[in-house]
Predicted model as a PDB file, atoms N, CA, C, CB and O in Angstrom, pLDDT in the B-factor column:
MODEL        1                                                                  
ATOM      1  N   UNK A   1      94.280 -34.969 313.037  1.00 64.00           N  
ATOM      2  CA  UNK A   1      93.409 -34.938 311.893  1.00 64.00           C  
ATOM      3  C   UNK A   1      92.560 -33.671 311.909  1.00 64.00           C  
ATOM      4  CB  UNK A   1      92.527 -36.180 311.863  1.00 64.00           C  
ATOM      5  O   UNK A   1      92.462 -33.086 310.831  1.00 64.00           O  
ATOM      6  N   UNK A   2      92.098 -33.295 312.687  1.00 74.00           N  
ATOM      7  CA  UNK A   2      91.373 -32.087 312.907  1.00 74.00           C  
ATOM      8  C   UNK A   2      92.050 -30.665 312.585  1.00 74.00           C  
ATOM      9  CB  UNK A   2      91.005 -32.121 314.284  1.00 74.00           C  
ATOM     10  O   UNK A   2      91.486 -29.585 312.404  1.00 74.00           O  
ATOM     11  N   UNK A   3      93.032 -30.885 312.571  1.00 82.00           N  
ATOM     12  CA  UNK A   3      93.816 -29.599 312.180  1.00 82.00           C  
ATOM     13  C   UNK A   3      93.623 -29.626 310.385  1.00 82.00           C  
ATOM     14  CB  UNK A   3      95.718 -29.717 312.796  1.00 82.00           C  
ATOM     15  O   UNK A   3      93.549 -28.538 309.815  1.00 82.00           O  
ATOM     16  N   UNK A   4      93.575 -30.463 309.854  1.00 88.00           N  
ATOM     17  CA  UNK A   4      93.100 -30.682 308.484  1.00 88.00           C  
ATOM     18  C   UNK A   4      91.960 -30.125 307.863  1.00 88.00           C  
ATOM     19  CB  UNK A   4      92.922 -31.845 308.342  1.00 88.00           C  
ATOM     20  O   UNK A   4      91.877 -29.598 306.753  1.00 88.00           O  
ATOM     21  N   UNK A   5      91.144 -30.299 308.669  1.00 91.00           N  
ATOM     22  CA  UNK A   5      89.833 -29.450 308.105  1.00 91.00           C  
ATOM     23  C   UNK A   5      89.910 -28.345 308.602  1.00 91.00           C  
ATOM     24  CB  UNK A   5      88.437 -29.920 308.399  1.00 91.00           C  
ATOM     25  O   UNK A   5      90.096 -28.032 309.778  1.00 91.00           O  
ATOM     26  N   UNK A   6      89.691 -27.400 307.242  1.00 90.00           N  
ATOM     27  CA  UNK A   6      89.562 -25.797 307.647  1.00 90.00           C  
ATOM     28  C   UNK A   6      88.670 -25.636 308.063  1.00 90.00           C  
ATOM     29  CB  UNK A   6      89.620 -24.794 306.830  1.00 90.00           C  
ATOM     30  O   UNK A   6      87.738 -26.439 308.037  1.00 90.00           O  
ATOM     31  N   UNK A   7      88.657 -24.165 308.766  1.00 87.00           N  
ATOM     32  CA  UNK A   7      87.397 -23.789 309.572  1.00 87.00           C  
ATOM     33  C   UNK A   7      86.470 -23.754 308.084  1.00 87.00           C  
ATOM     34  CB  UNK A   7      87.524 -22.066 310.657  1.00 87.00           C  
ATOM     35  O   UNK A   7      86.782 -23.564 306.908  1.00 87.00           O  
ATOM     36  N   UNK A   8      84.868 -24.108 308.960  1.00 87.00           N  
ATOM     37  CA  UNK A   8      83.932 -24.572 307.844  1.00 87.00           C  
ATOM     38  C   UNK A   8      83.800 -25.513 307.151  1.00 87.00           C  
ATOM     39  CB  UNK A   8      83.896 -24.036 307.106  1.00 87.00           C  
ATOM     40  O   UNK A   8      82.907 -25.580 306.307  1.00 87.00           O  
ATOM     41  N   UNK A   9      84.906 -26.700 307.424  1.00 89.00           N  
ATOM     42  CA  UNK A   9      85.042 -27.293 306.601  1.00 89.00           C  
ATOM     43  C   UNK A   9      84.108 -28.786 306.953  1.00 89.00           C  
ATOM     44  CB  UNK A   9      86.462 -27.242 306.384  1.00 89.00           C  
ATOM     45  O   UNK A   9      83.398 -28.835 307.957  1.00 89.00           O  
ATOM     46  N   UNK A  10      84.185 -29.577 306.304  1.00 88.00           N  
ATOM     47  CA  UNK A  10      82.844 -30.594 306.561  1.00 88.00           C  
ATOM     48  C   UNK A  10      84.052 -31.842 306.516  1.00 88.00           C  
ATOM     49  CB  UNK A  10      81.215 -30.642 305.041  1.00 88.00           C  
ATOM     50  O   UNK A  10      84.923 -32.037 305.668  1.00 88.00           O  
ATOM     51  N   UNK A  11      83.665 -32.766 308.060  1.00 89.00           N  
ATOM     52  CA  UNK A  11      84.523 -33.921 307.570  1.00 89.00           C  
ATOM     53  C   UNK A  11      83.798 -35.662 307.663  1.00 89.00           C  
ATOM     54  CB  UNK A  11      85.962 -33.796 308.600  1.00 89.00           C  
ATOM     55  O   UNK A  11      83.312 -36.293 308.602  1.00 89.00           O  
ATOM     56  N   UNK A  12      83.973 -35.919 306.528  1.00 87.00           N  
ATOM     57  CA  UNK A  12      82.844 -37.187 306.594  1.00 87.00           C  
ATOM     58  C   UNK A  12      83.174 -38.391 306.816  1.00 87.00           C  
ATOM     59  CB  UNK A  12      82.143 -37.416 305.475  1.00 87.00           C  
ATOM     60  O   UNK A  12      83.344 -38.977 305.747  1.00 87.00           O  
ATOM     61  N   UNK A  13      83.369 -39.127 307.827  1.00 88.00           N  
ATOM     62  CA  UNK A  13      83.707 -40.398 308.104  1.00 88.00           C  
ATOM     63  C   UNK A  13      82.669 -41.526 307.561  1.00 88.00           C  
ATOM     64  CB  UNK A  13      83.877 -40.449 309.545  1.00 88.00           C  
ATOM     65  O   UNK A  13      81.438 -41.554 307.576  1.00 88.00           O  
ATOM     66  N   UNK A  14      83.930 -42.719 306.932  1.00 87.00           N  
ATOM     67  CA  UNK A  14      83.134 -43.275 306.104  1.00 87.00           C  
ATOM     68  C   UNK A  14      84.038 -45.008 306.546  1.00 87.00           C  
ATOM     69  CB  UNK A  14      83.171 -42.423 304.298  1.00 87.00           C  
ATOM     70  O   UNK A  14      85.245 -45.232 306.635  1.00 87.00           O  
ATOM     71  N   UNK A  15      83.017 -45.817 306.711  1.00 88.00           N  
ATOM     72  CA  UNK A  15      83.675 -47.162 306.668  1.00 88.00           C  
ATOM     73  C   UNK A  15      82.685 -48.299 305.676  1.00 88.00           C  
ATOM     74  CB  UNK A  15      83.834 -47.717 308.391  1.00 88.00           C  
ATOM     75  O   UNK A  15      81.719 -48.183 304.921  1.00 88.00           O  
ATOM     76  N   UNK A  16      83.403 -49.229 306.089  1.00 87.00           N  
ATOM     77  CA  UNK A  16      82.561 -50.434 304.810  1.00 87.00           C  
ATOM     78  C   UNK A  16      81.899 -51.661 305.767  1.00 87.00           C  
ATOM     79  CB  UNK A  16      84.028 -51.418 303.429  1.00 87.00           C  
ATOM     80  O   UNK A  16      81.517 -52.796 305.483  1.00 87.00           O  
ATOM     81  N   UNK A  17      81.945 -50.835 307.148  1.00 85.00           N  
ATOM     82  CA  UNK A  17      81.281 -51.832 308.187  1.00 85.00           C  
ATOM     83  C   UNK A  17      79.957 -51.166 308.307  1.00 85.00           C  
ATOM     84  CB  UNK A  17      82.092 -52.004 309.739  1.00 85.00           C  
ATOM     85  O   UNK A  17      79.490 -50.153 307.786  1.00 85.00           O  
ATOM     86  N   UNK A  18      79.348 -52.318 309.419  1.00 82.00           N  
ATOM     87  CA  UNK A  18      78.018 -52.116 309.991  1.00 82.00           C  
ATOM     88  C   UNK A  18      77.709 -52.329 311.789  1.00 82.00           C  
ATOM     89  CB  UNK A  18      77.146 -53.176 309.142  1.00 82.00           C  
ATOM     90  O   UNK A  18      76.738 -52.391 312.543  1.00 82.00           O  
ATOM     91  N   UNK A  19      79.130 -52.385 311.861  1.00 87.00           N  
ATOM     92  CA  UNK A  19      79.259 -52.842 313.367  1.00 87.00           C  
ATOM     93  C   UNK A  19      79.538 -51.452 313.940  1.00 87.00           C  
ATOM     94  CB  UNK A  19      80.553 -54.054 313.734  1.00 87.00           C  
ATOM     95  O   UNK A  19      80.527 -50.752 313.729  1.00 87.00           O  
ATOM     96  N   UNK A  20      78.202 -51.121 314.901  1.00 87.00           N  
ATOM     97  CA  UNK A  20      78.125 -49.932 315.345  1.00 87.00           C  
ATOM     98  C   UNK A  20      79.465 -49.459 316.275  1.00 87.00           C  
ATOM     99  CB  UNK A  20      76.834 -49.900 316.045  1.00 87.00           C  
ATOM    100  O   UNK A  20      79.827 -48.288 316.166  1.00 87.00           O  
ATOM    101  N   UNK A  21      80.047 -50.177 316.999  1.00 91.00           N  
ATOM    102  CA  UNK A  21      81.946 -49.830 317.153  1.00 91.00           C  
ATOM    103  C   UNK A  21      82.502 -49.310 316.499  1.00 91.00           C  
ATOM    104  CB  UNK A  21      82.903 -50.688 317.131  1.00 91.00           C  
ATOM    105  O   UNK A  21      83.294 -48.480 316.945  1.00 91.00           O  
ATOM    106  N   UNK A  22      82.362 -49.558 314.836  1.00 90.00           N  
ATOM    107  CA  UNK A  22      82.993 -48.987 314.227  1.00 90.00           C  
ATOM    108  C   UNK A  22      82.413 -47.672 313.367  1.00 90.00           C  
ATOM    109  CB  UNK A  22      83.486 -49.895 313.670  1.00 90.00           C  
ATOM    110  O   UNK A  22      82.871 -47.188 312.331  1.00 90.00           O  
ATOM    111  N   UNK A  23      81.653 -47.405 313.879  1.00 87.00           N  
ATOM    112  CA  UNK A  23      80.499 -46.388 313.219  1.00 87.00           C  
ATOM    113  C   UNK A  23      80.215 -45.483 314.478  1.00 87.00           C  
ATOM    114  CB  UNK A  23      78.903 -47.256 312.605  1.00 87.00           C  
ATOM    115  O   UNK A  23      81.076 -44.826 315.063  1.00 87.00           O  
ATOM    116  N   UNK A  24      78.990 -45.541 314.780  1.00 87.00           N  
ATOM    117  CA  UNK A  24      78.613 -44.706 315.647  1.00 87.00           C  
ATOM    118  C   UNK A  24      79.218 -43.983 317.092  1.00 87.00           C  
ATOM    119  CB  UNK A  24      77.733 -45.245 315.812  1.00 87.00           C  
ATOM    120  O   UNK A  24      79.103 -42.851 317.562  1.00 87.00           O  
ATOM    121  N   UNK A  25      80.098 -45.548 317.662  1.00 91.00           N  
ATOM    122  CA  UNK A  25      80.251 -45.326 318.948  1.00 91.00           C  
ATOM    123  C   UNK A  25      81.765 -44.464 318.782  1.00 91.00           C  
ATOM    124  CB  UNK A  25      80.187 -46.816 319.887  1.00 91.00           C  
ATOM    125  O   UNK A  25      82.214 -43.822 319.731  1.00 91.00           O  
ATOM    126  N   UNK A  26      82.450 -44.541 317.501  1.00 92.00           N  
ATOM    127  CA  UNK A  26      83.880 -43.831 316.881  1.00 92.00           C  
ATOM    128  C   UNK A  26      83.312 -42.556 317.001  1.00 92.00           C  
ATOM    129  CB  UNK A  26      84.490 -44.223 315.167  1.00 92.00           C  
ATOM    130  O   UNK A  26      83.842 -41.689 317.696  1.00 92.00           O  
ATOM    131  N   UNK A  27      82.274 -42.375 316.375  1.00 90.00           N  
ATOM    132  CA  UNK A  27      81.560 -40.735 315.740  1.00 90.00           C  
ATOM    133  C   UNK A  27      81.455 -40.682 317.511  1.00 90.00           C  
ATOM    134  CB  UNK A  27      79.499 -40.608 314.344  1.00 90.00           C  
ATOM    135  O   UNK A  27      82.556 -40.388 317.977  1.00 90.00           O  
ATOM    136  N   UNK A  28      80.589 -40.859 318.384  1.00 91.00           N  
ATOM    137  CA  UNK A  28      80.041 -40.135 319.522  1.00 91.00           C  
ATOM    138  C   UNK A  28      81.669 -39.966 320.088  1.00 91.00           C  
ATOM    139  CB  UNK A  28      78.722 -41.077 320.605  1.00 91.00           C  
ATOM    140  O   UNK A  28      82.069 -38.810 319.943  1.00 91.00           O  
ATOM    141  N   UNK A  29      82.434 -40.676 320.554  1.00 94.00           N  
ATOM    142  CA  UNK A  29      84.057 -40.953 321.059  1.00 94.00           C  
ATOM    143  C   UNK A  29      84.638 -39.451 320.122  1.00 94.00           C  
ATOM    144  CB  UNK A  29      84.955 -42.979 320.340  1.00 94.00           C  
ATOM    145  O   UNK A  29      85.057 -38.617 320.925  1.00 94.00           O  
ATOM    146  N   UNK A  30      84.700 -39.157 319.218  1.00 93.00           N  
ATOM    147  CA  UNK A  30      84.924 -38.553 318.222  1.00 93.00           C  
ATOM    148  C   UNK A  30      84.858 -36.736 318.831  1.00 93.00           C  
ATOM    149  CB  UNK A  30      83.818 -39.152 317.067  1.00 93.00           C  
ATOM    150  O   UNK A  30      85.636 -35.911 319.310  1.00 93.00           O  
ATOM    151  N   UNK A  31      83.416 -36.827 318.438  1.00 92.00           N  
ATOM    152  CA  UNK A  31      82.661 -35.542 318.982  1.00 92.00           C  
ATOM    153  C   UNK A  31      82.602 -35.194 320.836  1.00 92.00           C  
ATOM    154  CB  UNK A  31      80.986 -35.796 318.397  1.00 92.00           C  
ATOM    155  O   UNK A  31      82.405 -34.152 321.460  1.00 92.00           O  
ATOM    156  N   UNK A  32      82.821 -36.324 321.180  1.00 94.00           N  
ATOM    157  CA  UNK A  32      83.079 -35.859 322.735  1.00 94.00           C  
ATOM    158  C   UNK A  32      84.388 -34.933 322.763  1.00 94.00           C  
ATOM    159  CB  UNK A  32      83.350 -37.277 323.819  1.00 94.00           C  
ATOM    160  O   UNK A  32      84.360 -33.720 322.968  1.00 94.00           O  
ATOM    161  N   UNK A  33      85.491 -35.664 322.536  1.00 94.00           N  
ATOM    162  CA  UNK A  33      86.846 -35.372 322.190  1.00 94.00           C  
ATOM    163  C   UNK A  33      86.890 -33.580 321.475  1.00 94.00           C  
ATOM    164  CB  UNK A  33      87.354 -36.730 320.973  1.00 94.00           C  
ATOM    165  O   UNK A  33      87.347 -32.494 321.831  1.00 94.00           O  
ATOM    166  N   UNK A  34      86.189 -34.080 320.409  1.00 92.00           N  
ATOM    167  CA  UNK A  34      86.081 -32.536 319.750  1.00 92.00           C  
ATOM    168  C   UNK A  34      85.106 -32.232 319.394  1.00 92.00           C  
ATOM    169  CB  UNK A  34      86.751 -32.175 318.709  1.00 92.00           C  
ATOM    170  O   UNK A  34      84.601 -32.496 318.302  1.00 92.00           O  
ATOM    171  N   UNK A  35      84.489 -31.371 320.615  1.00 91.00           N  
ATOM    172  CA  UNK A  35      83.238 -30.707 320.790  1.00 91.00           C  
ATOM    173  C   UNK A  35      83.010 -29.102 319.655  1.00 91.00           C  
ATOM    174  CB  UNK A  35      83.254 -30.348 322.585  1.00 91.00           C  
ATOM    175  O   UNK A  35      82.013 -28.435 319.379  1.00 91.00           O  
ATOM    176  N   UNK A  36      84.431 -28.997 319.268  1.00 90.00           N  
ATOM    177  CA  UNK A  36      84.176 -27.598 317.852  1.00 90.00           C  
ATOM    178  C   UNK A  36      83.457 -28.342 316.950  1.00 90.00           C  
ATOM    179  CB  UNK A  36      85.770 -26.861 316.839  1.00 90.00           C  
ATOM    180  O   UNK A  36      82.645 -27.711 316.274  1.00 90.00           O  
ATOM    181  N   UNK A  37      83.575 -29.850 316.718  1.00 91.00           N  
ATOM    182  CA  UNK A  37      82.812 -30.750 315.354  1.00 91.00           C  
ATOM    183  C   UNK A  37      81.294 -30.918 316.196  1.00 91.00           C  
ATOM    184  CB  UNK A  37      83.775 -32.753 314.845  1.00 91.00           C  
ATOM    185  O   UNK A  37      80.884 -31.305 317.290  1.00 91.00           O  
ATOM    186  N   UNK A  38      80.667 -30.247 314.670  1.00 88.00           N  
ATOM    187  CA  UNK A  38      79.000 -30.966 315.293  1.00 88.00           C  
ATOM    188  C   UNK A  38      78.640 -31.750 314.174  1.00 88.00           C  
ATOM    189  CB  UNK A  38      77.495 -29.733 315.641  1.00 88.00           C  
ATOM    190  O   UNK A  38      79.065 -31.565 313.033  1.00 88.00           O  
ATOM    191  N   UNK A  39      77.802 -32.677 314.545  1.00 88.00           N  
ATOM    192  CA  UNK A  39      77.058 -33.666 313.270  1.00 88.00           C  
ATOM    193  C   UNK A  39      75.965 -32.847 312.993  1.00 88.00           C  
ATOM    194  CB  UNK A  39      76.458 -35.362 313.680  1.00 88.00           C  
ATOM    195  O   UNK A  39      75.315 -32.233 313.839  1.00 88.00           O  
ATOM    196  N   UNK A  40      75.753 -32.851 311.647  1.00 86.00           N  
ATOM    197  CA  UNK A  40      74.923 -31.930 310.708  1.00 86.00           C  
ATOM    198  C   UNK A  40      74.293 -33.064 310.305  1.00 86.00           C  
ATOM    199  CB  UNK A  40      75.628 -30.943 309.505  1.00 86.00           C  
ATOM    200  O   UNK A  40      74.842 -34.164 310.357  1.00 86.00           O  
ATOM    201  N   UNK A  41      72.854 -32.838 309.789  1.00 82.00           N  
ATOM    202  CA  UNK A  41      72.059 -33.442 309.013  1.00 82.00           C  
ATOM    203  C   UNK A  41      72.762 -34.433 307.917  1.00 82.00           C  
ATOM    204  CB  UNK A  41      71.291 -32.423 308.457  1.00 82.00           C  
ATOM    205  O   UNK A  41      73.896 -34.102 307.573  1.00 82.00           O  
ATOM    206  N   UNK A  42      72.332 -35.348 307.466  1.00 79.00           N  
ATOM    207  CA  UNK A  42      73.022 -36.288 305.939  1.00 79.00           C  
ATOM    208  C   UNK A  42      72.682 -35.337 304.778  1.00 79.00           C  
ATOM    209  CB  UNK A  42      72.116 -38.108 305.503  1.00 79.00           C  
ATOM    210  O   UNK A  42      73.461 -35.069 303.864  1.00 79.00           O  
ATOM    211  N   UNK A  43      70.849 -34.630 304.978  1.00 77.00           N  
ATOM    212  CA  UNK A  43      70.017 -34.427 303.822  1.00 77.00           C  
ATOM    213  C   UNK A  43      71.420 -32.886 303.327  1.00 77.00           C  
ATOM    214  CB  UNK A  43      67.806 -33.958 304.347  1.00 77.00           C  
ATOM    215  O   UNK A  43      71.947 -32.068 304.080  1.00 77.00           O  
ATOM    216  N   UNK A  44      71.582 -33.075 301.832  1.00 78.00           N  
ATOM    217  CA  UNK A  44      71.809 -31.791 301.245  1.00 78.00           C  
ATOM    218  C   UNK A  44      73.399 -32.117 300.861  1.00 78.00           C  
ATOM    219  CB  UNK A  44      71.477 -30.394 302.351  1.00 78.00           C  
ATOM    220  O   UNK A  44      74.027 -31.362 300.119  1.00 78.00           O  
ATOM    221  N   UNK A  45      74.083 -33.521 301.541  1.00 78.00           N  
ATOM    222  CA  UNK A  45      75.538 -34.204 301.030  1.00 78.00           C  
ATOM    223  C   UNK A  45      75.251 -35.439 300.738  1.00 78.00           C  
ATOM    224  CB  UNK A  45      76.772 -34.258 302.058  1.00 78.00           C  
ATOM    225  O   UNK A  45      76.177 -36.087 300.251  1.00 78.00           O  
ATOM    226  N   UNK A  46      73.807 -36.199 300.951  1.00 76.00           N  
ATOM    227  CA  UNK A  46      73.766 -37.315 300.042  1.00 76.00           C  
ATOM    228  C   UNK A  46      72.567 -37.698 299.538  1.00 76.00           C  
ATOM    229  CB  UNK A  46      74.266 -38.363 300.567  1.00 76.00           C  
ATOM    230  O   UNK A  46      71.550 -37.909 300.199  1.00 76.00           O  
ATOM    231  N   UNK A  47      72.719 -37.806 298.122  1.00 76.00           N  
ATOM    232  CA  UNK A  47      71.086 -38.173 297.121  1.00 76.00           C  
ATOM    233  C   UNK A  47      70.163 -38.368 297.898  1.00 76.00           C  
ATOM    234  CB  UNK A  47      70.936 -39.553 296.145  1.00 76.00           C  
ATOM    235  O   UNK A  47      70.241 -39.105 298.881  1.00 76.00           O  
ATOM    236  N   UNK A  48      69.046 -37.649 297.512  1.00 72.00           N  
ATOM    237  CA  UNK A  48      67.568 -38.156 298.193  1.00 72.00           C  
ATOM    238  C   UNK A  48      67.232 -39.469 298.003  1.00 72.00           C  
ATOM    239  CB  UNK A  48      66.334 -37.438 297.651  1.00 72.00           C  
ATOM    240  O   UNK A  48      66.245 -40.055 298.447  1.00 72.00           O  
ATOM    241  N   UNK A  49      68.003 -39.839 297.404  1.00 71.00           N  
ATOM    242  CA  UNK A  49      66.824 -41.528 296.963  1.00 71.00           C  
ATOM    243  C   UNK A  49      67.771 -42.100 298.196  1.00 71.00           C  
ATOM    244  CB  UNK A  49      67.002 -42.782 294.722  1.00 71.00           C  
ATOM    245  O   UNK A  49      67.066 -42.469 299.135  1.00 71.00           O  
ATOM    246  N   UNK A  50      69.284 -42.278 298.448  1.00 67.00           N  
ATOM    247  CA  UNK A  50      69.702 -42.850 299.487  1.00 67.00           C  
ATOM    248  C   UNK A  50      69.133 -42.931 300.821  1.00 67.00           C  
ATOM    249  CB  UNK A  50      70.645 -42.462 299.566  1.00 67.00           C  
ATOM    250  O   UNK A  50      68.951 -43.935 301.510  1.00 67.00           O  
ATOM    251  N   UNK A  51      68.799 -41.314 301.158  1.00 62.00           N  
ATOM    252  CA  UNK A  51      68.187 -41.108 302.193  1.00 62.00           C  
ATOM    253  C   UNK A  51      66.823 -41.350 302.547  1.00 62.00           C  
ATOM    254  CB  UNK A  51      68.389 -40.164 302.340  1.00 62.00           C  
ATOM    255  O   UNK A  51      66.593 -42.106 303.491  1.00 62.00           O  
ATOM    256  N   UNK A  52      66.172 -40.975 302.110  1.00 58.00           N  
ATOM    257  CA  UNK A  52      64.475 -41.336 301.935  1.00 58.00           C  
ATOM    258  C   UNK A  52      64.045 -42.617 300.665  1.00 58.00           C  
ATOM    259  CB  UNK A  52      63.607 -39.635 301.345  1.00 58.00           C  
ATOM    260  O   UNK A  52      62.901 -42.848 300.275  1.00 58.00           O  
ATOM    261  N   UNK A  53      64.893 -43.086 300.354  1.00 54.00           N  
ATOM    262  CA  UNK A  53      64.566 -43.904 299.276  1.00 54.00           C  
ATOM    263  C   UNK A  53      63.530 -45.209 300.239  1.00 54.00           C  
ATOM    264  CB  UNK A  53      66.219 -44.497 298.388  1.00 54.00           C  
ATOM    265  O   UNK A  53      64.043 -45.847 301.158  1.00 54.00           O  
ATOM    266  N   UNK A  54      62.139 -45.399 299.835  1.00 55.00           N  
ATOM    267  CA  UNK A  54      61.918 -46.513 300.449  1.00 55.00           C  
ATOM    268  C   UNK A  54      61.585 -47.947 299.842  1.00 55.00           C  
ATOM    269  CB  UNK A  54      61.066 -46.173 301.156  1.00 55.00           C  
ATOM    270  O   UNK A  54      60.686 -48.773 299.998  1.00 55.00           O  
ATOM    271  N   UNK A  55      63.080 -47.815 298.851  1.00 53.00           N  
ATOM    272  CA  UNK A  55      63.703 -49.461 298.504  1.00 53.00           C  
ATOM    273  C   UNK A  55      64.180 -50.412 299.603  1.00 53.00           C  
ATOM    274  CB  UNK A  55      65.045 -49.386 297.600  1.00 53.00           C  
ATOM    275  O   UNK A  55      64.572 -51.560 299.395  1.00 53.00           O  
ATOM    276  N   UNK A  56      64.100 -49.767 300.881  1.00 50.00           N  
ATOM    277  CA  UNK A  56      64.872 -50.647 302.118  1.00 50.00           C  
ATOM    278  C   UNK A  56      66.053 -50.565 301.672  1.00 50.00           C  
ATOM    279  CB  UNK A  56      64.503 -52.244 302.419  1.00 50.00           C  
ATOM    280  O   UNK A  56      66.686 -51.085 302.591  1.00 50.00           O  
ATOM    281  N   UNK A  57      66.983 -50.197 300.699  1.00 55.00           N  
ATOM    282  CA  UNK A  57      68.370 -49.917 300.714  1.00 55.00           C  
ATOM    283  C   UNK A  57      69.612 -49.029 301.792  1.00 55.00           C  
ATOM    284  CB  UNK A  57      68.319 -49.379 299.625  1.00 55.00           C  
ATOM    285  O   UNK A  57      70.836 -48.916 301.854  1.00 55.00           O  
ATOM    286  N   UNK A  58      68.338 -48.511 302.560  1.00 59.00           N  
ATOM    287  CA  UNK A  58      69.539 -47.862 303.392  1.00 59.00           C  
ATOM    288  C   UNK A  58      68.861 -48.039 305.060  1.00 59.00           C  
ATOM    289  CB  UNK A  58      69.873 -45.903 302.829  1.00 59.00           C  
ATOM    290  O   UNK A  58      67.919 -48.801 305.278  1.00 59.00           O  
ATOM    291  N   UNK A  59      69.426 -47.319 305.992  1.00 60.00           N  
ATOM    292  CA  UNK A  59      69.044 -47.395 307.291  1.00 60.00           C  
ATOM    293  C   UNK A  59      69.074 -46.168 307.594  1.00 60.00           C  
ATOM    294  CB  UNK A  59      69.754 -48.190 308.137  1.00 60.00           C  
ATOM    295  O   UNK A  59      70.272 -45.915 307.716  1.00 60.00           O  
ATOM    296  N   UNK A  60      68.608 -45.435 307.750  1.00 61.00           N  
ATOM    297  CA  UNK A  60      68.770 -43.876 307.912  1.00 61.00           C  
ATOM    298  C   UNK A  60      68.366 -43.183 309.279  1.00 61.00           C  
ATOM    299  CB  UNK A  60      67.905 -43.197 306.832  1.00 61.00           C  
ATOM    300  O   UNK A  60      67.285 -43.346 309.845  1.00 61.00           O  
ATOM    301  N   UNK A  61      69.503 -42.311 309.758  1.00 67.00           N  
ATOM    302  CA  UNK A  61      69.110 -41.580 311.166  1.00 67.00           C  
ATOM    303  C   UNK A  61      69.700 -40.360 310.649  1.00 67.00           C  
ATOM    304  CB  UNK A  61      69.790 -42.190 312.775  1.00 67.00           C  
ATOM    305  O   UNK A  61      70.714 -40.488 309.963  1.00 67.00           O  
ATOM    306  N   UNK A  62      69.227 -39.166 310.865  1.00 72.00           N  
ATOM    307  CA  UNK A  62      69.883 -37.785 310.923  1.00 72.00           C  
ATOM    308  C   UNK A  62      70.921 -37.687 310.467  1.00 72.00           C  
ATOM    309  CB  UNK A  62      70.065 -37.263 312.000  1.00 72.00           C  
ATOM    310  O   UNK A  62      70.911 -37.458 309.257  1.00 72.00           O  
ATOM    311  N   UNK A  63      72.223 -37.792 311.104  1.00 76.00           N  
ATOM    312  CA  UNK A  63      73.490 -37.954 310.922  1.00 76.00           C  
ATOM    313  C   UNK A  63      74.047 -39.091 310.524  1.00 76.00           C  
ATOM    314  CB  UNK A  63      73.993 -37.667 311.820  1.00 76.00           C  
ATOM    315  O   UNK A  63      75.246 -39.266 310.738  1.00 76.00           O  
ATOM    316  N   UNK A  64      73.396 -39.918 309.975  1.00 77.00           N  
ATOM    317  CA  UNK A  64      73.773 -40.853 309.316  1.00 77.00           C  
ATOM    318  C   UNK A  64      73.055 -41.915 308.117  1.00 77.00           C  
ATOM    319  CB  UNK A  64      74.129 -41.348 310.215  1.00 77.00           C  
ATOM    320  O   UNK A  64      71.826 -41.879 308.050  1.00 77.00           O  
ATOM    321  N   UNK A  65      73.771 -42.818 307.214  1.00 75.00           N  
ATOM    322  CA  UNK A  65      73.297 -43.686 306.131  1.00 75.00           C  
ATOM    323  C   UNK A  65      74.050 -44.451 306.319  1.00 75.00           C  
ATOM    324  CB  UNK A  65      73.197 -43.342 304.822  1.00 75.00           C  
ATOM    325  O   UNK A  65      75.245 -44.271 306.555  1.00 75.00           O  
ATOM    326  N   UNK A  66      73.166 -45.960 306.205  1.00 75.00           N  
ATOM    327  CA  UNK A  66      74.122 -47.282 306.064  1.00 75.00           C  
ATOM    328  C   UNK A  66      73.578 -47.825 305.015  1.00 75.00           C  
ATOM    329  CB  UNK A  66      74.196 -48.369 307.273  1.00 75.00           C  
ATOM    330  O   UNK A  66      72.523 -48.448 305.134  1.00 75.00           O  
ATOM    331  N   UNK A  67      74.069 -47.713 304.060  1.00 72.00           N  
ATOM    332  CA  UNK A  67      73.737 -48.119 302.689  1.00 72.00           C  
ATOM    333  C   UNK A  67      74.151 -50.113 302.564  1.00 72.00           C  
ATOM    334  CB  UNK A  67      74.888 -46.918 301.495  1.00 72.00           C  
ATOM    335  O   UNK A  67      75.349 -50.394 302.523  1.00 72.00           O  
ATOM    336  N   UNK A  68      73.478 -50.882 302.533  1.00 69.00           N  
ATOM    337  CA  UNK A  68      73.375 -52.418 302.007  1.00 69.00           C  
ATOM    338  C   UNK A  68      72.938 -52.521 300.749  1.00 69.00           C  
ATOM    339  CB  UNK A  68      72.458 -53.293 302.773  1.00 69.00           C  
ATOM    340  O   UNK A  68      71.745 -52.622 300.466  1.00 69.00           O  
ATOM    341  N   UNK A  69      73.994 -52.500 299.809  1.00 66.00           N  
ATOM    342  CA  UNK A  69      73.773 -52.331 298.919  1.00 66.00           C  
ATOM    343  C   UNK A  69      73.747 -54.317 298.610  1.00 66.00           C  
ATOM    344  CB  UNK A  69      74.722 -51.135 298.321  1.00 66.00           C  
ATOM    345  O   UNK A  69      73.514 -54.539 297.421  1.00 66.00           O  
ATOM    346  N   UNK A  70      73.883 -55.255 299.211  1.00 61.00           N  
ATOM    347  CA  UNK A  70      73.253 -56.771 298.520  1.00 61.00           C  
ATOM    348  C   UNK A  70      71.991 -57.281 298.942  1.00 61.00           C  
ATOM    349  CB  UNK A  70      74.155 -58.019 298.827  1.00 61.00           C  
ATOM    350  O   UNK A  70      71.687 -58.381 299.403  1.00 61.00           O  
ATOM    351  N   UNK A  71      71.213 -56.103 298.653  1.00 51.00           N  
ATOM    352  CA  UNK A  71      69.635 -56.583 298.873  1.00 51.00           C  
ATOM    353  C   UNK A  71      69.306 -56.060 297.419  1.00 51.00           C  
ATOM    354  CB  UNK A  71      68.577 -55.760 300.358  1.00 51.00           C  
ATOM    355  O   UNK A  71      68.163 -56.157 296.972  1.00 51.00           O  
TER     356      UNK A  71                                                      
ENDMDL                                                                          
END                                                                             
């Protein structure tokens, strides 16, 4: 998969879970593996209201958004 993204290129992993296995501990497993990929900030690839929105709609860390959208 990595040969897919061109140099510069941004690659965004995305699931419809919340079970950090399938999220976070993939991404760290991920970036160990391939240390050329760095995690960049969320702010500037997803809406401010997602990120800082304080509807409690999302969960937000640096490199990441978990959007619950049935609240």
């Amino acid at each position: 998969m990595t040969r897919l993204v061109k140099p510069g290129g941004i690659l965004i992993y995305s699931t419809c879970s919340i079970d950090p296995e399938e999220n976070e501990h993939r991404i760290t497993a991920f970036v160990q593996r391939h240390p050329d990929f760095i995690p960049q900030s969320v702010h500037g690839y997803i809406p401010a209201e997602f990120v800082t929105g304080e509807d409690k709609l999302c969960h937000n860390e640096e490199h990441e958004v978990i959007l619950i959208p049935d609240r």
